[in-house]
N, C-alpha and C positions, 0 to 999 in steps of 0.2 A: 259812595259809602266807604267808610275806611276801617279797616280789619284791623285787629289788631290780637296776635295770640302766643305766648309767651310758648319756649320750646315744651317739650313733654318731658316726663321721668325717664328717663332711660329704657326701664323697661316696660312699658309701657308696650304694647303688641301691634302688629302692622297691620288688622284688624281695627283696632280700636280707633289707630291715626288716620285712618280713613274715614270712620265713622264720623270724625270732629271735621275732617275736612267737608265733608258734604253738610254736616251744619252748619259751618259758618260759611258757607257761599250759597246757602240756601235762604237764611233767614231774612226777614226782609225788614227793613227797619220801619218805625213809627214817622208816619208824616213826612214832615221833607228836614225833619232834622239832620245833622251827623250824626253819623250811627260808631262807636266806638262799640268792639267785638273781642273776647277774652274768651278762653275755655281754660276753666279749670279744671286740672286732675286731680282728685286729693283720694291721696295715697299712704300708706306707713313706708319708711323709709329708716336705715341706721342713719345717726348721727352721733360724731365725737367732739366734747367740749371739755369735759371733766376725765380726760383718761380713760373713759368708760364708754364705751359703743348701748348708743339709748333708742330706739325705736321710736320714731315722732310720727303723730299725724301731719302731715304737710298740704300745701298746693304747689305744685308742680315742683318738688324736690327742693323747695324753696321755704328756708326761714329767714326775715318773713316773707312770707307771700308777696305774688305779683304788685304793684303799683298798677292803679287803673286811675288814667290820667285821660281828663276828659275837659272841652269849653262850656260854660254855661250852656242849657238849652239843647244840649246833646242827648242823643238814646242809647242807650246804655245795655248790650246782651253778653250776658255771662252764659255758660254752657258748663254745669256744674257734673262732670263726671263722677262716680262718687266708688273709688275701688280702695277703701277704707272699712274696715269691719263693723264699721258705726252707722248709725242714723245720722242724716248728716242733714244741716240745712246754714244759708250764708246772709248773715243780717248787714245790710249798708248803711251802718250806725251814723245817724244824724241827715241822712238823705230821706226827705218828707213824702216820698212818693203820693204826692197826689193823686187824689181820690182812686188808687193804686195798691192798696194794702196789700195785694194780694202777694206783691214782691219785696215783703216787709221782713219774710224768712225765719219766723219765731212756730216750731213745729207745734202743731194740735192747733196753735191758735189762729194762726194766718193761713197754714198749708200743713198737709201733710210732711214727714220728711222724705229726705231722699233715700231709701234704702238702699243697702251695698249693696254694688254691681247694676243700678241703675242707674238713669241720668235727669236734670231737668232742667230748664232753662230760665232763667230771667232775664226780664226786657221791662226796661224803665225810664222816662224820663228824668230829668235832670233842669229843672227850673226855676230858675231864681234866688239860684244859691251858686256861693263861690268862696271857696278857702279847702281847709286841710279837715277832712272827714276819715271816715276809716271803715272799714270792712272786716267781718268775723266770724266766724262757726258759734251757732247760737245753741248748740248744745254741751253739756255740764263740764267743765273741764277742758276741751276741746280747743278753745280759742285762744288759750295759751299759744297755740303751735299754728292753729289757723288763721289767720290774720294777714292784712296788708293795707297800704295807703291807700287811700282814693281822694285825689291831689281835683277839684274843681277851681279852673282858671274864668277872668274875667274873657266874656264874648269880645270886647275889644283889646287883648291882648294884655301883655303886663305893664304895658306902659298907663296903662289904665287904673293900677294899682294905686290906692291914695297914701300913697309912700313910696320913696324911692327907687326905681327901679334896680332889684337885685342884681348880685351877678351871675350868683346861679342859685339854685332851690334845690333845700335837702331833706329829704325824710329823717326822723329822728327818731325810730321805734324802742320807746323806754319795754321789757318783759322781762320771763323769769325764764328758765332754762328747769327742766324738770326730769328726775332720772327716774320717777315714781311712776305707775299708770296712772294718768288722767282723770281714764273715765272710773276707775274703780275709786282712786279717790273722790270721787265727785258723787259714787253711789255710797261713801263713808257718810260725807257730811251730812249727806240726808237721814241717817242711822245716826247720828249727835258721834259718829265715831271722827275723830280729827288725829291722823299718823302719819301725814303727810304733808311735805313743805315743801317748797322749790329749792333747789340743790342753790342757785346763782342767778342773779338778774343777767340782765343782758341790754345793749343797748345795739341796735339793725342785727339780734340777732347773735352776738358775741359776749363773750363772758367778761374777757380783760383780762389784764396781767394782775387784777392785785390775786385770783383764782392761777393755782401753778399747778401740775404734775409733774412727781418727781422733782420739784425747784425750776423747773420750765417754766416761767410767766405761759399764760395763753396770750392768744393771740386777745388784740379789741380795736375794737371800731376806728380807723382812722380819718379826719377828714383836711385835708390838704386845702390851704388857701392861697391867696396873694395878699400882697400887701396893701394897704390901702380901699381892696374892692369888698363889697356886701353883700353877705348869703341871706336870704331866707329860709330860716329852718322851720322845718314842719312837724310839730313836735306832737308827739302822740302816747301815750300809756298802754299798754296792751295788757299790763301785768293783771291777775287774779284779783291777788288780796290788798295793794299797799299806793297808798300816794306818793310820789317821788318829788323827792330836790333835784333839780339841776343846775348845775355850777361850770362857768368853763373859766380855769385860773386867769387871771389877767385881763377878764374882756369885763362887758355888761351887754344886756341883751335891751334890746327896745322892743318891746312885745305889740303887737298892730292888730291880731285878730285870736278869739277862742272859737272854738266850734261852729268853725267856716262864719263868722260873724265880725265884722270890724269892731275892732274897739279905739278910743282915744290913744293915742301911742305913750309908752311912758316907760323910762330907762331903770334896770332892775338888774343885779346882779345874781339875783334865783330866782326860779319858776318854779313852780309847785304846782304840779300835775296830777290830778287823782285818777282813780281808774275810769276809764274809759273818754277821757277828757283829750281835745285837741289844743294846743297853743302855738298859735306863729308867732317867730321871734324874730326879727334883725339882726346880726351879729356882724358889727365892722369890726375888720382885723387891721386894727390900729393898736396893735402891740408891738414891739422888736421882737424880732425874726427869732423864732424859736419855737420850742413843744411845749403845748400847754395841754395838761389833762383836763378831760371833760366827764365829770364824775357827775352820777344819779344815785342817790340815796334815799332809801324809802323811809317813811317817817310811822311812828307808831303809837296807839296812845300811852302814853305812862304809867306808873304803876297808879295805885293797886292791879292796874288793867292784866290781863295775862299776857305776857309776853311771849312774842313766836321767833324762830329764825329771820331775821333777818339782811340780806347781802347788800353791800353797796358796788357798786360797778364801776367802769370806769375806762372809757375810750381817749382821744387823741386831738389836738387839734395839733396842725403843724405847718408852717410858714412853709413854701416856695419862696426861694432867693433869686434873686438877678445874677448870672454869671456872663461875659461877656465870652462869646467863643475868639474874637480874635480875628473876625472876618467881617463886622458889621452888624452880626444879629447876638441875639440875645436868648439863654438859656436856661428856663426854669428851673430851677431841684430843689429838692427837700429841702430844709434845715435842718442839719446835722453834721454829729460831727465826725472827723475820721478813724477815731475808734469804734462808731455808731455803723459806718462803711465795713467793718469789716468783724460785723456781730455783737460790738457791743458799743456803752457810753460814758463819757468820761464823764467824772464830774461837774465838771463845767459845763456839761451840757444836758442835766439831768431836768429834763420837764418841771414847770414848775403846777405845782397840785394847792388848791381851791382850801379857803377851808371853810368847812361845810357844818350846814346849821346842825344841831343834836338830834341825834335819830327821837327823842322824846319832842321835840321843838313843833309843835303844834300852833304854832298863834305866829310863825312867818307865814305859814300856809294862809290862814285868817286874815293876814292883813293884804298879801296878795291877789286872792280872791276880792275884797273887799275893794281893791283898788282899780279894779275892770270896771270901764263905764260903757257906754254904744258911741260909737263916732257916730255924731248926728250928721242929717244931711237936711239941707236947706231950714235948719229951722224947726222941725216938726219934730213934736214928740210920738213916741211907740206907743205909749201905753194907751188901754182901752181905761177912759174913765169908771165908766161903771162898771160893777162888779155882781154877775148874776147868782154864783154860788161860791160859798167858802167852805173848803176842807180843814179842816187842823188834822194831821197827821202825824202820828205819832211812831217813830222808828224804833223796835225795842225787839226785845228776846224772850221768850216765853216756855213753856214746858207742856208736852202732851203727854199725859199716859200712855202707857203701852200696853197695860193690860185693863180693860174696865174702866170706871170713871173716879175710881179711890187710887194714889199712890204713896208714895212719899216723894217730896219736893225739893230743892235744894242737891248737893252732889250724890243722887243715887240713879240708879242706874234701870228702876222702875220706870222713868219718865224720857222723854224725845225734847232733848234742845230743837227748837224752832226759833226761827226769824217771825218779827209781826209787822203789820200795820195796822195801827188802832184796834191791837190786840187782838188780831185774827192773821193765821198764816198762810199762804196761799198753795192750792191743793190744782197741782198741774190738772187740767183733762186729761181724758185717753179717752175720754166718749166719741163717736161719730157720726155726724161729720165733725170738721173744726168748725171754732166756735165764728169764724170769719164765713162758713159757709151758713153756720145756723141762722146768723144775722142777716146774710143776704135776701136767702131763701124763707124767712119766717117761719123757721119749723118749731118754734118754741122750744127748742132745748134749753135756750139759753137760758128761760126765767125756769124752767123744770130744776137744772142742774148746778144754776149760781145763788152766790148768796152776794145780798149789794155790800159794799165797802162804806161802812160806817165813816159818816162825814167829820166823825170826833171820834175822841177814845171815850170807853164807858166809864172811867176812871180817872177824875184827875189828881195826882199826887206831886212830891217834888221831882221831877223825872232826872232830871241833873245830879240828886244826889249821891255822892262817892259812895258812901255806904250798900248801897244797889249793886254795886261791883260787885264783890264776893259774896260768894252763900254764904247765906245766912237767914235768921229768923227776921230782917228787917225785907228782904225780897222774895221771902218764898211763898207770901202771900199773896204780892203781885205774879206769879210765875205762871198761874191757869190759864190756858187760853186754848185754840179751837182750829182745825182747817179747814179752811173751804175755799172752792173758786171766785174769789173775789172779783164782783162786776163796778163799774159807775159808769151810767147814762149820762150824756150831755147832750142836750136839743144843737142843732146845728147853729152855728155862731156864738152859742154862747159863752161867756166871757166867767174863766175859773181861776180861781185864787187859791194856793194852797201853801201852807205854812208846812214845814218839812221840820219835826221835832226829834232830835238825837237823843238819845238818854242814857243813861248809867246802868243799867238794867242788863246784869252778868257782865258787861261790856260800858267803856265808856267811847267806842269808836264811833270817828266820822261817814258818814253814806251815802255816796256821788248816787243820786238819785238820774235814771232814766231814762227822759219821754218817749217814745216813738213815736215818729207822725209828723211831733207839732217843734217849735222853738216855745220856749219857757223866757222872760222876762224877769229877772234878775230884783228884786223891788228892795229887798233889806237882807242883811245876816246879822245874826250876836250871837253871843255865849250866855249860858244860860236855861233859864224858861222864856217863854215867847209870853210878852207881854200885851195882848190886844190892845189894851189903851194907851200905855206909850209909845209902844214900837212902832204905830201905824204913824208917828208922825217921824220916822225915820225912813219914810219910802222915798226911794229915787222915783219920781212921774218924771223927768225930765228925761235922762237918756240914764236909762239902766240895762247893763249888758245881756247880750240877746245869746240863750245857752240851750243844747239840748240835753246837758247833763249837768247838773247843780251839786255841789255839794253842802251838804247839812253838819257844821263842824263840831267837833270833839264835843260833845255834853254842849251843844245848841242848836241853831234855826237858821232857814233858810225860808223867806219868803218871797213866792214866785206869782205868776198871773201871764196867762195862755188864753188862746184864742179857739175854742171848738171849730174848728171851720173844716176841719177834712175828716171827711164821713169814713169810717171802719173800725176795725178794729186793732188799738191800739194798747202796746204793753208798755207798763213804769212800771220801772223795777231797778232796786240796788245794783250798782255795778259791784261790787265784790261779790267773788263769783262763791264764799260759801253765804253768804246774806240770801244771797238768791237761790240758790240749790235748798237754802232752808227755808224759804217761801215769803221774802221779803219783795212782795209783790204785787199787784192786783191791773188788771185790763180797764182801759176806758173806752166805751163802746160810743162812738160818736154819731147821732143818728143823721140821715140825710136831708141835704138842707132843699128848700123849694122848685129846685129846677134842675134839668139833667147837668148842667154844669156844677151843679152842686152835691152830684149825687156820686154813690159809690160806682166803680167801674163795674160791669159781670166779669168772671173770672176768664183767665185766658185760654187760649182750646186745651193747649197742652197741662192745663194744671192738673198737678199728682191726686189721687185718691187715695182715702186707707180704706183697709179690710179688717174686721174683729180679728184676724191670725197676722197682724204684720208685724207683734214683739214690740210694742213701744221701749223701747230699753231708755230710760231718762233722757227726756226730752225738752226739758228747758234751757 
């Protein structure tokens, strides 16, 4: 079995380091797999980035968080301590945990959370999946600061890679840096109150120089190459609210896989990452020796839309040279130069900086996404011919009274900004048990306390159109809408098609939409209204890229089709984290298919329990 567990926080107590050490040489792993072993601490800690000493939620005194690096077909136990003043729980975004839910990490729905100063464990396999995945605190805010890679390599090594083997592999953590509280901003949004922004993105964690105190650049991200040789970068979005550009001056990227999924390779000087979105890229450093910045810029919708703060960031790339020492070998260093040696840089040797699409530039994103296919293998196509149900799904903003069922509509402050789906917003449980045990156990809460997820909107109008932006008397009569725990049943195996529709509606933004569970099949996108009769003769059937997280672009659609095949319960939900704090969301309950292999797991001994007094404090 091979352990594996990153240091502790400092202060951390010699009580406690005991306690993790007899966990992790106690547990026993799954089958005869390898067993890969991590404990995390997650703690508040100071941290300085902007001049300003900020209190993060962390894992192990680490932004960002540990990397858990593991081979196909390995077992997987985290030991989540949890000495953070929050409900905590850790989602392993895009790991399909078969028929497994239970380590799926989404509180009320999958598991209880972990309350401060307890602990709880996850153990999971890892099957039939291989690339750049990620890890996160799935509660409101949170994940800003919680987060870290989880890097799956192929069982026969990297030479096994259908692309050339790298030189070395690097995590690429695009985030935001936040001076604000988290979780309290996170219990704004759900109050329609919005006073809060992220101070500065960050890329593994750092601000960058174009961010100074006092005229001091900060520090940012550096990554040192050679000449000639090929990194695999492992590119990842962590941020809240924003899709990012990334540019690195002088190179081009060959992008080979999204969302641990291979794709056809194909050369691109930006990537556009939306939230919660993974991208491996190729990067040969076939430039002249020199600094080249590696800048992320978030992209936004345009006007009329309301515009938010937003930073662009900006790390390093930088050559290693050959110097001969004068004895026979040979002596790596930086690129730079000798006034760089001694604090600063002379002109001549001033990085040369990318230039990057307009933070309004909406349609490189669209053509990016658009250009992801699935590297086939032998011949065979993914897709499931037939098609047993069709969703149209409509992504939009709506308004709830606050008091009674009269208010006024439009910019007052009678009424609750809400996130929808086919104009209904999704209303967290706190009921008990979760809704992963109602399901198990057949206690009937579920049909007592949900309402199903309308497989259309009750209303079809132009949803694309601009006018819908701004209050006004042309969208306040679309504005009514309603919360509830939004369910959808799928019999086992069967085969779901869902059109993901953006709209104008207060907002004209785009909505990296979120499976749990399953991989989603990529069939069309446009701008627009989604047209059933001509756009279905715009479907990839041949190889259409295989994603856990889709995005629905600027004022359009995104048409997807999934396989029911893993029994539990399962959440899709907006990755911007205020979409979803305001209830852009709804559960797909997958029922069990005809044999124990097809069936949900029982829960594991040690899984958490609640109590009517455990204070759900926001839990999504």
């Amino acid at each position: 079995m091979e352990s594996r567990s990153l240091p502790m926080a400092a202060a951390t107590s010699m009580s406690v380091a005991i306690a993790i050490v007899f966990l992790i040489y106690t547990a026993a792993p799954l089958g005869d797999a390898a067993s890969v072993e991590h404990t995390f601490i997650v703690n508040q800690t100071k941290m300085t980035r902007l001049c300003k000493e900020t209190q993060v939620t962390v894992v192990n005194g680490q932004l960002p968080g540990p990397t858990i690096e593991i081979t196909e077909g390995d077992t997987v136990t985290v030991h989540v301590i949890n000495r953070s003043p929050y409900n905590m729980t850790i989602h392993w975004h895009g790991v399909k945990q078969f028929r497994n839910c239970w380590a799926d990490g989404v509180p009320m729905l999958t598991q209880c959370p972990i309350l401060p100063n307890k602990n709880f464990t996850y153990q999971f396999n890892v099957v039939g999946q291989e690339g750049t995945l990620w890890w996160h605190a799935h509660v409101p805010g949170l994940r800003a600061t919680v987060h870290g890679a989880f890097i799956i390599r192929p069982r026969h090594g990297a030479e096994s890679y259908p692309f050339p083997q790298p030189h070395k592999e690097i995590p690429v953590i695009i985030g935001d840096w936040w001076e604000k509280d988290l979780a309290e901003m996170a219990r704004n949004m759900t109050k329609s109150i919005f006073l809060s922004y992220a101070s500065a993105s960050t890329i593994n964690g750092l601000v960058g120089d174009l961010f100074n105190c006092s005229g001091v650049p900060k520090e940012g991200y550096v990554l040192d190459v050679e000449p000639g040789k090929t990194y695999l970068l492992r590119i990842i979005n962590a941020g809240l609210f924003s899709e990012f550009y990334l540019k690195i001056a002088g190179h081009k990227f060959t992008v080979v896989a999204a969302d641990a999924n291979y794709v056809s390779p194909f050369t691109t000087d930006v990537i556009a990452i939306a939230a919660g979105e993974t991208v491996d890229a190729l990067l040969l450093a076939d430039a002249p020796p020199g600094r080249y910045y590696m800048v992320a810029l978030p992209n936004q919708a345009p006007l009329p839309d309301t515009q938010t703060p937003e930073y662009t960031t900006r790390g390093m790339v930088r050559y290693k040279v050959s110097h001969s020492a004068g004895n026979g070998t040979t002596i790596l260093r930086s690129s730079r130069g000798a006034e760089e040696e001694q604090g600063g840089y002379s002109s001549g040797d001033a990085p040369m900086v990318p230039k990057m699409p307009d933070i309004h530039d909406t349609i490189t994103s669209f053509y990016f996404h658009s250009n992801l296919t699935s590297l086939r293998h032998h011949g065979h196509s993914l897709v499931q011919q037939r098609v047993d149900e069709r969703l149209y799904v409509v992504l939009s903003l709506g308004t709830i009274c606050k008091k009674g069922q009269f208010c006024k509509r439009g910019d007052s402050d009678e009424n609750l900004l809400v996130a929808t789906m086919n104009n209904a917003s999704f209303q967290h449980p706190t009921a008990i048990p979760t809704l992963l045990e109602a399901h198990y156990y057949h206690t009937g809460l579920i049909n007592g306390t949900t309402q199903e997820l309308p497989k259309r909107p009750p209303l079809l109008f132009n949803f694309t159109d601009e006018a819908l932006i701004p209050f006004g008397p042309k969208e306040m009569r679309l504005e009514p809408t309603y919360k509830a725990t939004l369910v959808r049943r799928f019999r086992h195996g069967a085969v779901v098609e869902i059109v993901f529709q953006s709209t104008a509606m207060l907002q004209g933004d785009s909505n990296p939409m979120h499976l749990h569970g399953h991989n989603m099949l990529v069939l069309a996108e446009g701008l627009g209204n989604y047209d059933p009769v001509k756009d279905v003769a715009r479907y990839n059937l041949v190889n259409p890229p295989v994603k856990n997280t889709v995005l629905a672009p600027n004022r359009g659609w995104i048409a997807v089709r999934f396989v029911a095949n893993n029994p539990g319960v399962w959440f899709m939900h907006c990755h911007y984290e205020f979409h979803l704090s305001m209830g852009m969301a709804a559960v797909f309950i997958v029922e069990d298919g005809p044999t124990v292999d097809t069936s949900l797991l029982p829960p594991p001994v040690n899984f958490p329990t609640c109590s009517h007094d455990n204070s759900l404090i926001q839990t999504i």
